[in-house]
C-alpha positions in Angstrom: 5.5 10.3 7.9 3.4 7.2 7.5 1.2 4.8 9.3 -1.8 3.1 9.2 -5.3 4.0 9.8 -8.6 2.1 10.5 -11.5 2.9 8.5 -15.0 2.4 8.9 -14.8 -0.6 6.0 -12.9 -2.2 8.9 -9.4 -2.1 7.1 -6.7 -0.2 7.2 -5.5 2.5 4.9 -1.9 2.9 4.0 -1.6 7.1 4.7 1.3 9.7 4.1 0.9 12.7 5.7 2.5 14.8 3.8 3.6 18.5 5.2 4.7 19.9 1.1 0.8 19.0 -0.3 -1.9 21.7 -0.2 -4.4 19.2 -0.9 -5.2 15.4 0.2 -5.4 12.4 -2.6 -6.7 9.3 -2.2 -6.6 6.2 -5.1 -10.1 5.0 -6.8 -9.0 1.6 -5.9 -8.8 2.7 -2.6 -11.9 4.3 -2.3 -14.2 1.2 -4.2 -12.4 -0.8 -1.2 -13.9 1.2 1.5 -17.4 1.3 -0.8 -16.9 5.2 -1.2 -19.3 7.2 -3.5 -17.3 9.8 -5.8 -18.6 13.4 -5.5 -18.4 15.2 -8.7 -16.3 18.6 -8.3 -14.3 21.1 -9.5 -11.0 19.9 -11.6 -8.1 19.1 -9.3 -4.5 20.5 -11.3 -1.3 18.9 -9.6 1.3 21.4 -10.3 5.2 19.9 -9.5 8.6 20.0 -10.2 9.5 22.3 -13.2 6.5 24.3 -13.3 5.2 21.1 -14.9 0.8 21.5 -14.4 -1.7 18.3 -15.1 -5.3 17.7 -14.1 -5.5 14.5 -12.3 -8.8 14.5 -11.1 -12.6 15.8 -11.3 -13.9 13.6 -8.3 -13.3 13.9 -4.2 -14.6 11.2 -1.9 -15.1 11.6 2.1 -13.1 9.2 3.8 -14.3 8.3 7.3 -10.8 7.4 9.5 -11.3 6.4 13.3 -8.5 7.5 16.0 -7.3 6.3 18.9 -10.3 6.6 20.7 -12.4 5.1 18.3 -13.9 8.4 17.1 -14.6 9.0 13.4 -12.7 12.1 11.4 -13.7 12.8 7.9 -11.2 13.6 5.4 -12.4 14.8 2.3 -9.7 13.9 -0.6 -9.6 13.8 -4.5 -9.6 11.0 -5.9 -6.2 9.6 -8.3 -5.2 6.6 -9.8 -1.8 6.8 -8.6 -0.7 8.7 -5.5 3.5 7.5 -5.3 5.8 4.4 -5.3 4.7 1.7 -2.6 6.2 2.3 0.4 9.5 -0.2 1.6 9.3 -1.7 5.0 12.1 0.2 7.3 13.0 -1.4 10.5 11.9 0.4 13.5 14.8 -1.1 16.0 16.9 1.8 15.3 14.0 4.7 16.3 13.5 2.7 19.4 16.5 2.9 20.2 16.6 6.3 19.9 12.9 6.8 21.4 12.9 4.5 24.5 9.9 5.9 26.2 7.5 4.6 23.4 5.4 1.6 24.7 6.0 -1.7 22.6 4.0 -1.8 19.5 4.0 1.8 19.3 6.2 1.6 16.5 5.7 -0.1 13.5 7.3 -0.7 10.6 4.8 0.0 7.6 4.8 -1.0 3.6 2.7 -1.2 0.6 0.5 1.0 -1.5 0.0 4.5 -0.5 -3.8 4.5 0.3 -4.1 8.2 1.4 -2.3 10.9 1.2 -3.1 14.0 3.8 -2.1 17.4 2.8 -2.4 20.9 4.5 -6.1 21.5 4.1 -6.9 18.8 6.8 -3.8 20.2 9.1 -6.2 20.0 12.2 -5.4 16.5 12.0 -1.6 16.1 11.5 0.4 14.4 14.2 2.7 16.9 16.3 6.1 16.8 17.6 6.7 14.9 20.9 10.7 14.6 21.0 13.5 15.1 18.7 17.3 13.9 18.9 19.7 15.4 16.4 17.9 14.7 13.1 15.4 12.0 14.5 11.7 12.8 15.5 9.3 11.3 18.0 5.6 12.9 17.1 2.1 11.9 18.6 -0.9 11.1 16.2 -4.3 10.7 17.1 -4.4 7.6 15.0 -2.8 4.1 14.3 -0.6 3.2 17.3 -0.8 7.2 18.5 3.3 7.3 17.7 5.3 7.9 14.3 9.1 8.7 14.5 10.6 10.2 11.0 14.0 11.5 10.1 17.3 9.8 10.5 18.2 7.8 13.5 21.4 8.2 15.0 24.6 6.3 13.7 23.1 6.3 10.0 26.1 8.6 8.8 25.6 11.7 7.1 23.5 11.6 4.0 25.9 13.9 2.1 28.7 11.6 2.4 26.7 8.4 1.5 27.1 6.2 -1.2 23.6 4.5 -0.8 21.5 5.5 -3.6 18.6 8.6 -2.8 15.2 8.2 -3.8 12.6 10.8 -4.2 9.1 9.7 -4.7 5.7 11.8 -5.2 2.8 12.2 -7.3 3.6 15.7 -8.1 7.4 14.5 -9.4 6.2 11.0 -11.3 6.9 10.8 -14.0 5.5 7.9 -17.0 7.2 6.4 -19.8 4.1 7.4 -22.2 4.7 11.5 -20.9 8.0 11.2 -21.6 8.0 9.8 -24.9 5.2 12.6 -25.5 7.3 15.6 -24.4 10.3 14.4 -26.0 8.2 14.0 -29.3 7.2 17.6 -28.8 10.3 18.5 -28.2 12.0 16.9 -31.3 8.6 18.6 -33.5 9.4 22.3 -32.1 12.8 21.5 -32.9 11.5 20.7 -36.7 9.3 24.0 -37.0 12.2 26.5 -35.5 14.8 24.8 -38.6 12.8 25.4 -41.2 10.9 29.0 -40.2 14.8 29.9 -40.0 15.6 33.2 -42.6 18.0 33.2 -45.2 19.9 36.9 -45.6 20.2 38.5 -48.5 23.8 39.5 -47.8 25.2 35.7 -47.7 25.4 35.6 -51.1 28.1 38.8 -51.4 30.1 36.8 -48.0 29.6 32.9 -49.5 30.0 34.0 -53.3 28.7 31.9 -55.9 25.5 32.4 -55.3 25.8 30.6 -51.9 23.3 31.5 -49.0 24.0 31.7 -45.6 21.6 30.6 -42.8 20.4 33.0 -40.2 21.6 32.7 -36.6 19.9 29.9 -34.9 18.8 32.4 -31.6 15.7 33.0 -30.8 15.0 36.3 -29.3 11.2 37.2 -28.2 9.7 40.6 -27.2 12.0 43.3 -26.1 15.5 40.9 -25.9 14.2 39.9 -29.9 13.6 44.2 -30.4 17.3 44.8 -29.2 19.1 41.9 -31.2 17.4 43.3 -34.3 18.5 46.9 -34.0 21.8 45.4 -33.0 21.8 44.0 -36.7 
């Protein structure tokens, strides 16, 4: 779910409210935009996909968004340097089709940067469900045009049986070049360190003859799996 909010800076900020994120992030370019002082705090650690845990911030900044009725809301978020992929423009005929009763402009169709993302510690805020039809959702939000619609509209076909290509984007699930050539360096080291801590048994030389040694297995057992393998020996 995105849309646009106004800000005190008199601009709007690009915002994903997202329903899976315990915690809201906003980007530093973001914040020097709207002239936002960083408050120093207490190490933010994104933990994603995989079990996979980095700390991606030390800073929060209070963010000032106005609603639909002109009235400020503060949202306090940590600061990033990267929150997701931009966002692509979708066109909005479809959902109001679907959602008739929406007054024109309600509607938009949004893209660009993700300014601000809104997680579950400023729920109070989140826009709730108006409507839904089959897998297509009307809500109300008390900011941007007051409307977001999310989902699939109907006649889009069945996601399991397209062949358009599926995109998943998120801070917690991006992935860099430079962190992948890292873990796959550390990868290829471990590797290196298991090969050559590996044993050679005594008895290899009565099985290969000649003096001949044969190489231990190449499992790894640890704690009571690595007690039972070697009793099994």
């Amino acid at each position: 779910m995105v849309q646009r909010i106004a800000t005190k800076a008199k601009k709007s900020c690009l915002t994903l409210w997202d329903t899976g994120s315990q915690v809201s992030l906003t980007t530093h370019e973001a914040a020097r935009g709207m002239r936002l002082e960083p408050i120093p705090g207490p190490p933010l650690n994104l933990k994603g996909v995989g079990d996979s845990q980095r700390t991606r911030s030390t800073v929060r900044y209070k963010i000032p968004l106005f609603d639909t009725g002109g009235r400020m809301k503060e949202v306090t978020a940590y600061g990033i340097d990267h929150i997701m992929a931009p966002i692509e423009a979708v066109d909005p005929k479809p959902m109001r089709a679907v959602f008739p009763e929406v007054p024109t402009g309600g509607l938009e169709a949004v893209s660009g940067r993700v300014d601000l993302l809104i997680g579950h510690d400023n729920f109070r805020l989140f826009p709730v469900e108006h409507k839904r039809v089959q897998d297509a959702m009307l809500l109300r939000s008390h900011f941007g045009t007051g409307w977001i619609a999310s989902g699939r509209p109907l006649g889009q076909g069945d996601p399991a049986t397209s062949t358009e290509e599926a995109t998943c984007t998120g801070e917690a699930t991006r992935t860099t070049s430079a962190e992948e050539a890292t873990r796959t360096k550390e990868a290829t080291s471990r590797r290196s360190i298991l090969h050559r801590s590996g044993r050679w048994h005594g008895k290899g030389d009565q099985q290969g003859g000649s003096g001949q040694k044969r190489r231990a297995s190449s499992h790894c057992f640890h704690g009571e799996a690595g007690k039972a393998a070697r009793q099994a020996r």
